[in-house]
N, C-alpha and C positions, 0 to 999 in steps of 0.2 A: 653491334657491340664493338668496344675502341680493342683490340689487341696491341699489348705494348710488344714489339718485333724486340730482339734479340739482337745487338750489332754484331755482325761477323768481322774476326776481330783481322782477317786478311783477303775481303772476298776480289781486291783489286790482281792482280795476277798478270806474269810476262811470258808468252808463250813460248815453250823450250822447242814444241813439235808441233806438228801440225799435219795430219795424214792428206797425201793429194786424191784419196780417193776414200771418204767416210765410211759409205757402207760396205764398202771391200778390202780395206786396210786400215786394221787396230793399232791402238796403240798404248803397249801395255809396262807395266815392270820399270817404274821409274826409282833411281839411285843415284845419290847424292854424295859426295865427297867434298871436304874444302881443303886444299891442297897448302903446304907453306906458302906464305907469301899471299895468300886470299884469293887463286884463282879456284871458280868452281868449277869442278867436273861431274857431268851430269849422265847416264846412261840410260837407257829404254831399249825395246824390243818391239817386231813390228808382226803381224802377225794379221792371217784371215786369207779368203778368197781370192781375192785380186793381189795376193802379193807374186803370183807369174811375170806380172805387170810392171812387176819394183824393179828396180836395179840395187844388187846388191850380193854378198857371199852366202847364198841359202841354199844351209844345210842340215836344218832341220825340220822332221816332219814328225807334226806334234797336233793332235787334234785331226788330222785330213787333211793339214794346210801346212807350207813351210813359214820359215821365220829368221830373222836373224835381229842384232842388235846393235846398236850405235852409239856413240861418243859424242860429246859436246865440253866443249870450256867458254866459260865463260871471264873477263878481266873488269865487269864492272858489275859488280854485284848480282847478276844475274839477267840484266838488260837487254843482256843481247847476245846470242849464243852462237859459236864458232865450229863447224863439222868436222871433228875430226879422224874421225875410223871409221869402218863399221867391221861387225865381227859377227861369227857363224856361229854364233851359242847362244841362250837366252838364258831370263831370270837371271840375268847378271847385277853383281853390284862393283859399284869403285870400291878400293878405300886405298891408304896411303899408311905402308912400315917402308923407316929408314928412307933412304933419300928415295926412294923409289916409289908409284902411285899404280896401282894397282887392278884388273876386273876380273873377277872371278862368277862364273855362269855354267852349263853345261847343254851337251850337245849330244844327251843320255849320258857319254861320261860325265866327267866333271873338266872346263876349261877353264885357262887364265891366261893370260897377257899380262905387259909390264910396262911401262912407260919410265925412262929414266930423263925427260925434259919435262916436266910437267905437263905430258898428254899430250904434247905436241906429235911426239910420235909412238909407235907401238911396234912391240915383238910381236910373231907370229902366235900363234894362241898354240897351246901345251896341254895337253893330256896330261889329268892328273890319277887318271883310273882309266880299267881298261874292260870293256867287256858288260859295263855296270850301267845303272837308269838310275838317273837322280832325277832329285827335286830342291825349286825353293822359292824366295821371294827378296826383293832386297831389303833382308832386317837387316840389326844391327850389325856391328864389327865393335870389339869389345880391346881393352890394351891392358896389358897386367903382365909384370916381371919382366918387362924388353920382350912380350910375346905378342902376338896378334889373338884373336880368338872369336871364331863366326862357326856359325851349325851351316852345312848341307844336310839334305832330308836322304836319304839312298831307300829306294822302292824295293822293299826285299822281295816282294811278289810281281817282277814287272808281268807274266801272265796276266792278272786279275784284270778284269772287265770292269768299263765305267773308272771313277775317280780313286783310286786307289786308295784315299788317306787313310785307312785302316791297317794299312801295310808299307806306311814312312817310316822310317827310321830317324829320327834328328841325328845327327854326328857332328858332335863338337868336333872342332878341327884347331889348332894352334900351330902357330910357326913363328921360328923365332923373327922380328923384324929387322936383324941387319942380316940375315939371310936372302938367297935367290928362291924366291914365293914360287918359280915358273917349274921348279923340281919336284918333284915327289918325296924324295928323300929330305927336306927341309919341313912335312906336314907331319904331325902325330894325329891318327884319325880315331877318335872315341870307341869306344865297342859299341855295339847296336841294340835298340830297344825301338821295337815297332808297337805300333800302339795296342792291333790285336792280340797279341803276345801277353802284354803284360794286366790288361783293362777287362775284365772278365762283362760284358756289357749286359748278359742276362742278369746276371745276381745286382746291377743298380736297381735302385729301388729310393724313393719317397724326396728327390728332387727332381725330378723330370728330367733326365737325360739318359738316356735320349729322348728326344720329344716323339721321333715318329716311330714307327717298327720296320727296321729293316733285315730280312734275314742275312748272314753272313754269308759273303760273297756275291750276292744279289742289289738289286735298288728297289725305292716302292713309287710308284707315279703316284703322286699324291692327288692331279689334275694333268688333263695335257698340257705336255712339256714343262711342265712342274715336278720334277725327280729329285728326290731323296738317296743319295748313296750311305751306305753305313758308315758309323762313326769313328772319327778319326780323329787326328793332329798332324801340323804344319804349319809353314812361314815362321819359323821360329827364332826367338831375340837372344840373347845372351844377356842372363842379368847375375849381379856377384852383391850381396851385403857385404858391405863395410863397417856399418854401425856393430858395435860389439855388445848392443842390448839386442839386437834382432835376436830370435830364436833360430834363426836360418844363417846367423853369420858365423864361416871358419874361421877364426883369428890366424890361419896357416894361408890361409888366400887360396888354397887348392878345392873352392869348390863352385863351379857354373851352377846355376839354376838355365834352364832351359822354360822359357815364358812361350807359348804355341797357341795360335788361332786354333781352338774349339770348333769342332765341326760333328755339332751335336740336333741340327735342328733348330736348337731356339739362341738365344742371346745370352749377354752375361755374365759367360766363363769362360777364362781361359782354360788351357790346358798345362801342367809343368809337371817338369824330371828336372835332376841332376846330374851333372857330368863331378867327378872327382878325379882329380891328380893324384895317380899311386906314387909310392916309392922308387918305383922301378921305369918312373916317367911314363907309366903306360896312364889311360882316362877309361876309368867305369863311368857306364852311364850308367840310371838308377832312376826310382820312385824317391822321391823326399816323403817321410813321416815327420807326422804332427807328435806333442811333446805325450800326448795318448798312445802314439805308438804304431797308430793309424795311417795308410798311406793316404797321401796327398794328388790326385791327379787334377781337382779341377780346384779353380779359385776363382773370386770373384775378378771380374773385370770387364771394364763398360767398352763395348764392341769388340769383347773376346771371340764373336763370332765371325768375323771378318781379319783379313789382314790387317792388324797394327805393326807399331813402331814404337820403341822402348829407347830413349839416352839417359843416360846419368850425366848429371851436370854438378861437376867440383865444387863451382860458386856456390848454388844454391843448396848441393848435396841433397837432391831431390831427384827423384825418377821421373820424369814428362814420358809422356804414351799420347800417340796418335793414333785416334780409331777413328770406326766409323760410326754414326749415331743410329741405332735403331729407333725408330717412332712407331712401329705398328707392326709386331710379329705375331699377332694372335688372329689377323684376320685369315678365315677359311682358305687354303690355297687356291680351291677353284672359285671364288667370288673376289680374289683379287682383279685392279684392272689390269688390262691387257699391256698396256706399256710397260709394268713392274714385272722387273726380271727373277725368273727362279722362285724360291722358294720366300714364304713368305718373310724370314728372317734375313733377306739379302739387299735389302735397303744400302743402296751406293750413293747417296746425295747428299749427306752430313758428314764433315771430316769437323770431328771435335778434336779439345786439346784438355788431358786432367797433368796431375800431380801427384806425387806419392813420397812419405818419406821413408814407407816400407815396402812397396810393392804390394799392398794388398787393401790399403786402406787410399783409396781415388778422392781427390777434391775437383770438380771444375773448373778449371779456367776459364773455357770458351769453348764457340763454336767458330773453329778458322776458318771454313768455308763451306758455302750450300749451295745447290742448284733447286729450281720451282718448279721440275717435272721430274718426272720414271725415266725416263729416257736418257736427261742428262746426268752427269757425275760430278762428284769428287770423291776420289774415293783411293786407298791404297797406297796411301802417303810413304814418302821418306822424308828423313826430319837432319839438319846439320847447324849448327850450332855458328853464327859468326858474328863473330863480336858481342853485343846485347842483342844481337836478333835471332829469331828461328826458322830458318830455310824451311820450307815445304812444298817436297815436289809431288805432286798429284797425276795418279792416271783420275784425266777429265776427259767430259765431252760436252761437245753443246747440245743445239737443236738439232744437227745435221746428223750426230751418232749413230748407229747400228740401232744399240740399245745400251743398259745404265753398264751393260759388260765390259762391250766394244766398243770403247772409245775414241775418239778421233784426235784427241790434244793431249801434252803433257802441260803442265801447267805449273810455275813453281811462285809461291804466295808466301809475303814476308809477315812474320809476329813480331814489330816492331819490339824492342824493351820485353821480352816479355818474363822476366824475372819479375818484373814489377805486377806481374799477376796472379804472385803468391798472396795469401789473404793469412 
């Protein structure tokens, strides 16, 4: 039978990293910035077994293994990539307020560094909390009113066992941008909503979420080494309507929606809250209700279940999201094959691309990149905007990988024009 294949609309790719040892040293947490003047700055983190073996500032131990994080510019569109730091905190991302460009990551606190030449060089990294376990991914970095505005996740339970997302917190966080980021006192940090807290997960009922049964505080081996931890949220984006038909838009601009990878078992949905701006410059975070009166936690969206990535783009006044594609979450955990990582909704080998003019209603664009095994990736994108094109940095791997997790390459893949894939 003839199958018409699907062009992947960037599967060509320039490699940002490349691990000198596959199955002992990952590579994970890629973030993208495009700086004035068009240099890009790229970051990742390295992580696993054989990082004993690395040379570098590791100081964190995370998993049973340490890790640290690295710097990269690039001066020709991403061709060919220049080393410039490396730093002792993960899950970092770039971004760039006021003349100065930016990584912020944590090291269980929360860290940052500052580059005032374009990355060429770096401050020492700054405690921005003390005492604290965070979490995150590199989503987005959001601008509104001469402010910055990005979620960290804070672990209100760092005891709990297994993967915590039941006990993140997203925390909006804002600082003005012609301020010094590397201070505490330049951040207003959101009040807290953990997800156990507010998401009552007995009384769901009649959409399947969660998909499996987990009791609170425990996991359920669904198959060996196939584990289910209870439901949560994370890797979370910062999204703001504009549109003043939306029923979600403030005409006063004082309100974030928080967009969060679902971690529910199955596929589909995201997760979302609100941050609001009081009076008194302090941010409530919060549940959004529907015009029923109904709270809102999940929504639809195509590879809610995995880390995405959320821009708003001026030109087209359009939201684009980079997920991951699920093809096959229904098959029995224990009769998946052995190569297929985790559970059975954790397909890492399709990084699609949609669109949205409200956040809630997705059109297709593409599928930007795929790999033809379990093993290999693309998966966990960040997405930066230059010129007509869209930057996409990929935690990849090949044939040499651990598995579809552990990665061995960053990979960053261009969406030529891709405005022009509005329909």
């Amino acid at each position: 039978m003839n199958k018409q294949r699907i062009k992947e609309l960037a599967a060509d790719y320039a490699t940002v990293y490349e691990s000198p040892d596959p199955r002992g040293v990952y590579a994970y947490s890629p973030g993208i910035a495009v700086l004035p003047g068009g240099r890009l700055l790229a970051t990742l983190d390295l992580g696993g077994p054989g990082m004993p073996n690395v040379e570098g500032p590791k100081r964190v131990i995370e998993g049973g293994w340490l890790w640290f994080g690295k710097a990269l510019t690039s001066d020709d569109g991403g061709g060919t990539w220049t080393h410039r730091v490396d730093f002792p905190f993960m899950h970092a991302r770039p971004f760039v307020a006021g003349a100065s460009v930016y990584i912020l990551g944590h090291c269980r606190d929360l860290m940052i560094m500052r580059s005032d030449d374009g990355g060429e060089t770096w401050s020492e990294p700054q405690a921005l909390t003390e005492g604290q376990t965070w979490h995150q991914a590199p989503s987005n970095v959001h601008y509104s009113k001469g402010n910055v505005y990005l979620v960290m996740e804070r672990i209100t339970s760092p005891e709990r066992l297994g993967w915590p997302v039941s006990v993140m917190a997203p925390v909006l966080l804002r600082g003005r941008e012609d301020n010094d980021l590397t201070r505490r006192e330049s951040w207003t940090f959101a009040s807290e909503l953990a997800f156990e807290q507010v998401i009552p997960e007995e009384e769901l009922d009649y959409f399947g979420v969660p998909f499996y049964p987990v009791e609170r505080g425990s996991s359920n081996e669904l198959a060996p080494g196939r584990v289910c931890f209870r439901m949560g949220w994370l890797e979370t984006n910062v999204v703001q309507f504009v549109d003043e038909n939306h029923y979600f838009c403030d005409p006063t601009g004082s309100t974030f929606h928080l967009w969060m990878r679902a971690h529910t078992g199955g596929t589909g949905f995201a997760a979302i809250a609100k941050a609001v701006e009081q009076p008194d410059g302090s941010i409530a975070t919060m549940l959004e209700r529907a015009p029923s009166g109904r709270k809102i936690a999940f929504v639809p969206c195509p590879g809610g279940q995995m880390k995405f990535h959320i821009l708003y783009d001026e030109a087209t006044r359009l939201y684009w999201l980079l997920s991951t594609q699920a093809t096959d979450s229904m098959t029995k955990a224990e009769r998946l094959p052995p190569g297929r990582f985790n559970l059975p909704n954790n397909e890492r080998n399709r990084l699609q691309l949609h669109f949205s003019k409200n956040g809630f209603d997705w059109c297709f664009a593409g599928l930007v990149a795929k790999t033809e095994s379990d093993r290999e990736a693309r998966h966990y994108g960040s997405m930066a905007i230059l010129g007509d094109d869209l930057l996409v940095l990929s935690r990849s791997g090949d044939g040499q990988a651990a598995c579809a997790h552990n990665g061995n390459l960053i990979t960053l893949h261009r969406v030529r024009n891709f405005r022009e894939l509005v329909y």
